[in-house]
C-alpha positions as CSV (number, residue, x, y, z in Angstrom):
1,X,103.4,70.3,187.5
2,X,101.2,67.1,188.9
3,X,99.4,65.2,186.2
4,X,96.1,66.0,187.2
5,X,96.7,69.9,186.9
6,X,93.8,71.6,184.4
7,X,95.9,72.9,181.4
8,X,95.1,74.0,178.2
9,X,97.4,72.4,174.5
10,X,97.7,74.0,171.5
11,X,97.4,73.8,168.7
12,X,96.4,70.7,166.7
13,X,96.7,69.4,163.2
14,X,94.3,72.3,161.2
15,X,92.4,70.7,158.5
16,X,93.4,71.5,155.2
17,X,93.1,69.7,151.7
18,X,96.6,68.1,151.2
19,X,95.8,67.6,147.6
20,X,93.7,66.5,144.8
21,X,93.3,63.8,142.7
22,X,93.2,65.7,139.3
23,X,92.0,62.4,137.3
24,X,89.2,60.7,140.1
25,X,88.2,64.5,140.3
26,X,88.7,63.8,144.3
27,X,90.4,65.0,147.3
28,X,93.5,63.1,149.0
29,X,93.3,60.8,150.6
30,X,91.2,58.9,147.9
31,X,88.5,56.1,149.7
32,X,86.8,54.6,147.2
33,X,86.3,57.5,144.7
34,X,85.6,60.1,147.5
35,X,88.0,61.8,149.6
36,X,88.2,64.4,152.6
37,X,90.3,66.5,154.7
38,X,93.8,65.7,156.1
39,X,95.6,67.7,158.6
40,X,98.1,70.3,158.6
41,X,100.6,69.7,160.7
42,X,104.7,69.6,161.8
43,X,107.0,72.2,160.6
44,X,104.5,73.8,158.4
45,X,102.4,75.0,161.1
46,X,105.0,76.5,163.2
47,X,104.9,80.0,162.4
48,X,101.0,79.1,163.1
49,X,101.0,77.6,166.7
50,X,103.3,80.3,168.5
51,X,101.3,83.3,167.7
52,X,98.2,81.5,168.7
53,X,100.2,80.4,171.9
54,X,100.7,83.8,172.5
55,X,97.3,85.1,172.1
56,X,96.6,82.8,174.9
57,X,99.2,83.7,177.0
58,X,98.5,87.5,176.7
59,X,95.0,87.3,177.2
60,X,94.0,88.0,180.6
61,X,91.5,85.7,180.8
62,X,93.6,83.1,180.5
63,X,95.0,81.9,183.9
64,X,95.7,78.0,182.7
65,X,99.1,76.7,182.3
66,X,99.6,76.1,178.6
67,X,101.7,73.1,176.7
68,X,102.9,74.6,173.7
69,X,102.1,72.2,170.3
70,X,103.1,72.4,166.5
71,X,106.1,72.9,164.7
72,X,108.7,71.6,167.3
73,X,111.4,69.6,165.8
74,X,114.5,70.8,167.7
75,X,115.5,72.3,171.2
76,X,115.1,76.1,169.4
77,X,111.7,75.3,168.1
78,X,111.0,74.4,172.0
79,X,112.7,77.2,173.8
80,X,110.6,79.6,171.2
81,X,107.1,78.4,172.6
82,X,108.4,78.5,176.3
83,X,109.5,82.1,176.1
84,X,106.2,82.6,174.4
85,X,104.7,81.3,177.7
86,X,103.9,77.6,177.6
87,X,104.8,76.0,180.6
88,X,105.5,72.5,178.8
89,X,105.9,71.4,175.1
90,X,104.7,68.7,173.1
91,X,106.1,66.5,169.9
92,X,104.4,64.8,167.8
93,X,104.9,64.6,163.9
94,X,109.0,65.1,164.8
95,X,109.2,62.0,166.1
96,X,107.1,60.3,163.8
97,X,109.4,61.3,161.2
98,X,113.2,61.1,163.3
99,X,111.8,58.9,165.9
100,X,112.2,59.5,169.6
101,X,116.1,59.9,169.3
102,X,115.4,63.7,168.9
103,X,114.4,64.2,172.2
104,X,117.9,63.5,173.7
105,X,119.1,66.5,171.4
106,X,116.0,68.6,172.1
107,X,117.1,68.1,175.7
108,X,120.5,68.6,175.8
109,X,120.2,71.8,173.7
110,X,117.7,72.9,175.9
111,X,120.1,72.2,179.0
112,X,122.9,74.4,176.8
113,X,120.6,77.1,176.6
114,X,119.3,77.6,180.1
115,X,123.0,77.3,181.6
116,X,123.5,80.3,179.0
117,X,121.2,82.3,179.9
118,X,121.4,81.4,183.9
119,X,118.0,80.2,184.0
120,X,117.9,77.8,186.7
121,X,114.4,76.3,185.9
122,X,112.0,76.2,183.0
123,X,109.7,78.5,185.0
124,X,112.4,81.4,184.8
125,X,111.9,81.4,181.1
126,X,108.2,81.0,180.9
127,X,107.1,83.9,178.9
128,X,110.2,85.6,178.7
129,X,109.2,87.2,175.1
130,X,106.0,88.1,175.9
131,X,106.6,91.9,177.0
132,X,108.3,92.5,173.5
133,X,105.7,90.9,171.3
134,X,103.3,94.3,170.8
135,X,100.9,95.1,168.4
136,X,102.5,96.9,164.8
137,X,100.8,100.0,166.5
138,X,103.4,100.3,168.9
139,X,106.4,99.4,167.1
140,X,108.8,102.4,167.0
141,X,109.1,104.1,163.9
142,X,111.9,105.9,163.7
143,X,114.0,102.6,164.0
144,X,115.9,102.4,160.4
145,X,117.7,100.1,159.1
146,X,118.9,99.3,155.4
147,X,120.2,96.5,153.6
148,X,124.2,96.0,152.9
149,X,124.8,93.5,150.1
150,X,128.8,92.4,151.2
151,X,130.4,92.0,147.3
152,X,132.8,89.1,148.9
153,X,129.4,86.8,149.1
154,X,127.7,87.9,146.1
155,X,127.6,85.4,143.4
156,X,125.9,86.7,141.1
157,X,121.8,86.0,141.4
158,X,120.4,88.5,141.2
159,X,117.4,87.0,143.4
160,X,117.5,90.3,145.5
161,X,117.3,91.9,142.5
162,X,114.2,89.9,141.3
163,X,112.3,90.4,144.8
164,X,113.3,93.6,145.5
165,X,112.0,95.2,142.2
166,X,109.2,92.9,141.1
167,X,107.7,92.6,144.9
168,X,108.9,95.2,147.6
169,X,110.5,98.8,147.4
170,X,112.4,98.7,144.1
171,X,115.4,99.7,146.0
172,X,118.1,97.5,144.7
173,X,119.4,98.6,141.0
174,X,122.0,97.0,138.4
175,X,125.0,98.5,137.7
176,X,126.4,98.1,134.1
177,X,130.5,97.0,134.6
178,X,129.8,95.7,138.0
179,X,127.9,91.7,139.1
180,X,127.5,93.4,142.3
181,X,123.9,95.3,142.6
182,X,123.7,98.5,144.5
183,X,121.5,99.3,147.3
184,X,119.2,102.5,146.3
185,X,118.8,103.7,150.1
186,X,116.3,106.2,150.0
187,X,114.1,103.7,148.5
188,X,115.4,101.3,151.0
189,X,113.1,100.0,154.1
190,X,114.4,97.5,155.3
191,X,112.1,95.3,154.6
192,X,114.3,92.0,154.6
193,X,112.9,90.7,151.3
194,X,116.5,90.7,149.8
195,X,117.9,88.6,152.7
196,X,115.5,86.2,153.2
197,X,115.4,85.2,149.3
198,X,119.6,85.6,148.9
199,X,121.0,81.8,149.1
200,X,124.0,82.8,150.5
201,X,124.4,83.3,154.4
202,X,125.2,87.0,155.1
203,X,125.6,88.1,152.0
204,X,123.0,90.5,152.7
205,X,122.4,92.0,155.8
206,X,119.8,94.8,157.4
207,X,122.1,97.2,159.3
208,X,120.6,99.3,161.8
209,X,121.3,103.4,160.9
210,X,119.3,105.1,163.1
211,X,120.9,106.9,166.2
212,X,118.3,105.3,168.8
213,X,117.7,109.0,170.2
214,X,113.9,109.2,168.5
215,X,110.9,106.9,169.5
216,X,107.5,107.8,167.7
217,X,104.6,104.7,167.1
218,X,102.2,104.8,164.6
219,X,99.4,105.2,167.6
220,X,101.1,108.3,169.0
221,X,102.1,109.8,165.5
222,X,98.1,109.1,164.6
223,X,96.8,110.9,167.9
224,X,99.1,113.9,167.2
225,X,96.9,114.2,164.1
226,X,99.8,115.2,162.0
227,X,99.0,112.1,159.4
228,X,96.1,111.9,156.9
229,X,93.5,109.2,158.0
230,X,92.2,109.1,154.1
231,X,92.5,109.4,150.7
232,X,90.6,112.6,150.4
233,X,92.4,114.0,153.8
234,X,93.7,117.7,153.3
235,X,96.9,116.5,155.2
236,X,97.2,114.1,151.7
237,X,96.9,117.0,149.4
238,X,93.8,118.4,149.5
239,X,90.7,117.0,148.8
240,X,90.2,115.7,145.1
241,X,93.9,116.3,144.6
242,X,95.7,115.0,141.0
243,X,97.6,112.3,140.9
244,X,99.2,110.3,138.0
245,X,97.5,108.5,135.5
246,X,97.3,104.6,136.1
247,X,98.2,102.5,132.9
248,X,96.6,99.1,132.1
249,X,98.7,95.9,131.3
250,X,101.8,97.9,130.7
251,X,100.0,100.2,128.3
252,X,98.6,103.5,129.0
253,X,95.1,103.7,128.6
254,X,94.8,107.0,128.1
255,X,97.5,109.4,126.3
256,X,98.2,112.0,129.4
257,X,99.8,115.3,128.2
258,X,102.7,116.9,130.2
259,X,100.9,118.8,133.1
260,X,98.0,116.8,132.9
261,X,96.3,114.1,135.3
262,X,93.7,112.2,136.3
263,X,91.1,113.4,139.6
264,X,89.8,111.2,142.0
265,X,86.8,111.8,143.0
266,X,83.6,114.0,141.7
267,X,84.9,117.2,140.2
């Protein structure tokens, strides 16, 4: 690309308050009593700058070549932005912190990668992702998959456990006798919850189950008009339908006989 070739960067440092001083009653960094903003910035704003990246690079008013910035501290971090369309990368805060020695890994991973995937110049990979990045409209829902917790791995935790039941689907349940939790698959959604907080690598995986035979998205299933589109739909029950009583602070707030409920809605 020649140097004087219009192109747009992103994204900078975001201004945030990095902390505060709780006994000067001021923000960091402290001047005199007073403080201000810093900036976000590095690793921390990495899921950030790709997803804004791609915004760009999707939009169709955007016919720029775009240098992809934020968040890149090795050869993967780089290959991420390029398949997410930037044209050219930039470091900053990396080598502040590692110094400029990174960028001989950076490229020779980068090399690795492009012999791998017979990608004779960076332009062949510009982008590359783009296509599969849609909107969560159009994501197929009949894909399935469930989580697997291998017992070899397991040692004993319990944070899947923890995040399963306290935060997602409640789909993961002790077993008296056993150290080893069980999955409860039809509460199972594959969320990935129990994965991502597991310390252990592969102890729990998401396995695919579906056959691959059925596509549906949420935007086709919604024009069908076999979903309800509110609360009060007749599709959800009927209008002013019962549903359980809710209780307050682990306490029921109101004693609720057997066969009796609460209405939403005016009666």
């Amino acid at each position: 690309m020649p140097p004087a070739t219009p192109q747009l960067g992103l994204i900078n440092t975001i201004q945030s308050i990095v902390g505060v001083d709780i006994d000067c009653f001021a923000s960091y960094p402290v001047v005199d009593g007073q403080g201000t903003n810093g900036g976000y910035c590095g690793l921390a704003v990495k899921p950030i700058a790709p997803n804004m990246l791609k915004n760009c690079a999707q939009h169709p008013g955007v016919r720029l070549p775009i240098s992809g910035i934020g968040g890149i501290e090795n050869w993967r971090d780089a290959v991420e932005h390029i398949l997410l369309g930037a044209s050219s990368v930039q470091i900053c805060t990396a080598a502040m912190q590692f110094g400029f020695g990174i960028i001989r890994e950076l490229l020779s991973g980068l090399e690795e990668y492009m012999v791998e995937k017979n990608f004779h110049t960076i332009y062949d990979s510009v982008g590359k992702a783009l296509p599969n990045v849609r909107h969560w409209e159009d994501l197929n829902m009949k894909y399935q998959v469930k989580a697997h917790i291998h017992e070899g791995k397991y040692i004993g935790c319990q944070l899947c456990y923890t995040a399963c039941e306290d935060g997602a689907h409640q789909a993961i349940r002790l077993q008296p006798g056993s150290r080893v939790p069980a999955i409860i698959e039809d509460n199972c959604v594959g969320c990935n919850i129990c994965s991502l907080v597991c310390p252990v690598e592969n102890c729990i995986t998401v396995d695919r189950r579906d056959d691959g035979t059925q596509h549906q998205t949420w935007k086709e299933r919604t024009a069908a008009g076999t979903i309800p589109t509110e609360f009060n739909d007749e599709r959800a029950g009927g209008r002013h339908h019962w549903v359980p009583a809710p209780a307050a602070l682990g306490k029921e707030r109101h004693k609720t006989l057997p066969g009796t409920a609460w209405a939403l809605g005016p009666l």
